[in-house]
Every structure is written in C-alpha cells, then in structure tokens.
N, C-alpha and C positions, 0 to 999 in steps of 0.2 A: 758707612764710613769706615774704611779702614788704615791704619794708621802703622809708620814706627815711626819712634823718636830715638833717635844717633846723637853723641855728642860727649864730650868730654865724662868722667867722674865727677861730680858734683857742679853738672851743668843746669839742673834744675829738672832733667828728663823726668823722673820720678813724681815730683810736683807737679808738673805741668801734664804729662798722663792721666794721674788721678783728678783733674781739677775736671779734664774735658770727656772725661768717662764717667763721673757723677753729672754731668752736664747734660751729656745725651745718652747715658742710658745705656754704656756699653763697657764690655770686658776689659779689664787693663791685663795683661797678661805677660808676666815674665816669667824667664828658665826657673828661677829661682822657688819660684810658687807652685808651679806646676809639677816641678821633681819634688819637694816636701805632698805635695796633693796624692801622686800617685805612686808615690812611697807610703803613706799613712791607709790608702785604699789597697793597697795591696798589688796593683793591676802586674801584666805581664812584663810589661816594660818598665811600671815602678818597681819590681822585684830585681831586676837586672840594674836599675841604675842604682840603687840600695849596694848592692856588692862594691860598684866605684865609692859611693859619699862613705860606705862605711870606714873604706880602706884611706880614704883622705885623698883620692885620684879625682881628675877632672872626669864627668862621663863624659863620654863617645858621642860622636857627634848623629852617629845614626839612631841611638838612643833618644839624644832629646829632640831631632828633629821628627822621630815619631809622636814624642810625646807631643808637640806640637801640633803635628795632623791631627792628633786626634784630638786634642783641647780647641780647636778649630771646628770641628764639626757638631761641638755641642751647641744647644738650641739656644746658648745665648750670646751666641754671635751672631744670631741672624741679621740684626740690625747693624752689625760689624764689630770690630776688636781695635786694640789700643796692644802694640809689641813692644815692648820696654826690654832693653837687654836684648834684645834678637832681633835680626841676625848680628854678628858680631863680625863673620868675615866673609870673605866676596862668596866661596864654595857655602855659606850657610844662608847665601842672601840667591844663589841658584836653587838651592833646594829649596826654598821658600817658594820660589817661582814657579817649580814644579808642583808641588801644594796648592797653591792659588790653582793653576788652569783645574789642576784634578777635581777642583771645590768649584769650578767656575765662576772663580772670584777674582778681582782684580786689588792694588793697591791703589787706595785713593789718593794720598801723597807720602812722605818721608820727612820729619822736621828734624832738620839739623839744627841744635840749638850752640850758638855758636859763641865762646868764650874765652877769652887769653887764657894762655898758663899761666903766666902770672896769677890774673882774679882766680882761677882754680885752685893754685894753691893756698891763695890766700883767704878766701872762702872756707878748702877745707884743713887746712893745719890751724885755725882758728877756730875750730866745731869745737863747742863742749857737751854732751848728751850724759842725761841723768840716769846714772845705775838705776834708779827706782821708778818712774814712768816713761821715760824715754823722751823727754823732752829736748830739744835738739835749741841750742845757744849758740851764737858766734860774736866772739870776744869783741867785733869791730863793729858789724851790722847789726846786732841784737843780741847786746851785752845781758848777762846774768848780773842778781841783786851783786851790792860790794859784799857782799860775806860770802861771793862764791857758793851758795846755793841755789836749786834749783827753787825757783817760788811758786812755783804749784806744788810742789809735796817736802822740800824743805834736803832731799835726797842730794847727794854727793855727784859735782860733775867732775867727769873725765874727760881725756883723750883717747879717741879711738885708735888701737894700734894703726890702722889702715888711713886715720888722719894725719898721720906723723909724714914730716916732710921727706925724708927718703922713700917713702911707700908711696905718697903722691906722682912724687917723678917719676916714679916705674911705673906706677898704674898708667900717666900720660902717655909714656914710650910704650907702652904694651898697646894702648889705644891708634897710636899712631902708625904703628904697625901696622897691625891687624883689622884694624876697624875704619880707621881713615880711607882708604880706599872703596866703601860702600857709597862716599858722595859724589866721586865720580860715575862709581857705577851707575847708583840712580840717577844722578843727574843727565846721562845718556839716555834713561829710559823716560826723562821730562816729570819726574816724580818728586825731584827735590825740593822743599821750602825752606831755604835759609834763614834764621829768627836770632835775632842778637837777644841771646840770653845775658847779657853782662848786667841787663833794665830790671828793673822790680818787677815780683810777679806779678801784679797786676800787669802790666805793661807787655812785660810777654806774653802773656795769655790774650790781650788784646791784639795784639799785631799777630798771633795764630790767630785767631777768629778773624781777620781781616784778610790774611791769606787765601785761609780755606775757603771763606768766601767768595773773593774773587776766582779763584780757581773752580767751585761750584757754578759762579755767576759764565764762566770761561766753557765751559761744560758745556750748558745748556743753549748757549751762543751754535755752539759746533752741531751740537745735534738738532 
C-alpha cells in the first residue's frame, strides 16, 4: 500500500497518516522527518541540506527529492509507505513518478482530505498546545480545564505563531497555489480518493478504510 495524503493545514493529514501506518505496519514519511534524520546521521545529502536549515532557507528541491529516493528504498517500505507533506507541487508529484517506475512501484491511491476554510481556520486559530507535554486543546471541540491549564501536567497553554489567523490565511493561499493543483493531477491519473475530513476522526478513518477497500475489492475485479 502506498499512500499520499493532500489537503488543507490542519485537515487532519497528520492524524489520519499515523492512525493507518500503526494499522498496517508501515512508514509514515514526511520532508520534515527525514531532513532532521539525515541531518543528525550525517549523510551526503543530509550535509548539503544542513547548510539551507542552517541558514533559515527553504532546501532545494533536488535535495529533498533525493532524500526521498533514498528514504524509499529502505527495507521498511517494503510492505509500502504513507507521504504526508510530499509532494507539494505538480514538478515534485513528476519526480515522485520518476522514483516510483525507478523502484518499480506504483501509487496505490492519493487521499484528499477535504475541508472549508472556514472549519480550517477555525480548527486551527482555536488550537491551544501545552509548552510542557505538547498536548494539543481546541477552545470549541476539546476545550481545556476553566483555569486554562493543560490537565495532564498542569503546563501553560499557548497559541502557536503559525495558528494565528493571518498566518492561516497564507498558509491556505500558499496551499492553493502550489498544492491544489496535485488533485487534478492525480485525479487524471484515477488515483484520487476524495474523504470529507470536516467528520470526527473516527469517521474519517472509516470512510478511508472504506475507500481503499472498494478500490482494492476494484483491483482484484480487473485482474
């Protein structure tokens, strides 16, 4: 099974990644993780993108889509991977494609998890997260105690710069940009599963597992 998840900032991609890669046993994998990985290991390519993170620059795109190949051909992808954060835009969802044949691997679907701007912002300009365990609160859907602390360790919540509602609306306009156009793409290539993430997680994660089923059950039909 191989996977990305597309979709808004605080659509639930992250969640719903980790729920169905502790599910079946496979890699969830973002830029994020993987530049800290081979930054900390030293490698060739984590040496070269260390010089951008150091400097505050975004890295290069030929950078992390190696880093990518090669996080890709470790031996615990074998049973497949989960792409959170990547690709981000049409030229980063081709080189992925090149990747795939090189590996002789295909994608199995694309889940678009699909959510107003509105609920986006209101989801996350409503996040409060605990300086001290990282506990993650929303003032509407999973209000913290009245004293404003976090009640697992009693720690001080905040607002994340990046939850503040001017930085939402860019991050959506930057998304829409750059990233919006991946669902056509895939969708040309019969790869896209559209998932109303606006439903509780359980609910999303059932209507994926419902999908991918059918599209499995679809598979097996053909062959």
């Amino acid at each position: 099974m191989e996977l990305i998840f597309i979709g808004y900032p605080g659509s639930g991609k992250g969640t719903q990644a980790t729920i169905l890669s502790e599910k079946y046993d496979i890699p969830k994998i973002s830029t994020g993780d993987i530049l800290r990985e081979a930054v900390a290991s030293g490698t060739p390519l984590g040496l070269k993108a260390k010089k951008y993170m150091d400097a505050g620059e975004l890295v290069p795109d030929d950078i992390v889509i190696g880093l990518i190949e090669e996080r890709l051909k470790q031996p615990d992808t074998k049973k497949g991977f989960i792409l959170d954060g990547f690709p981000r835009t049409i030229s980063q969802a081709q080189e992925l494609d090149q990747i795939l044949r090189k590996l002789h691997r295909s994608l199995t679907a694309v889940i678009s998890l699909e959510v107003s701007k509105k609920r986006i912002i209101e989801r996350l300009t409503n996040r409060r997260v605990c300086v001290k365990c990282g506990r993650v609160y929303n003032l509407i859907y999973d209000p913290p105690p009245e004293d404003g602390r976090c009640e697992s360790c009693g720690g001080e919540l905040i607002q994340r710069s990046d939850d503040k509602e001017e930085t939402v609306r860019h991050r959506i306009e930057v998304y829409d940009e750059q990233t919006r156009p991946l669902k056509k793409y895939y969708d040309a290539q019969g790869k896209l599963l559209p998932i109303d993430g606006s439903l509780n997680i359980d609910k999303v994660q059932d209507e994926i597992e419902r999908k991918l089923k059918s599209l499995d059950n679809a598979n097996d039909t053909s062959s």
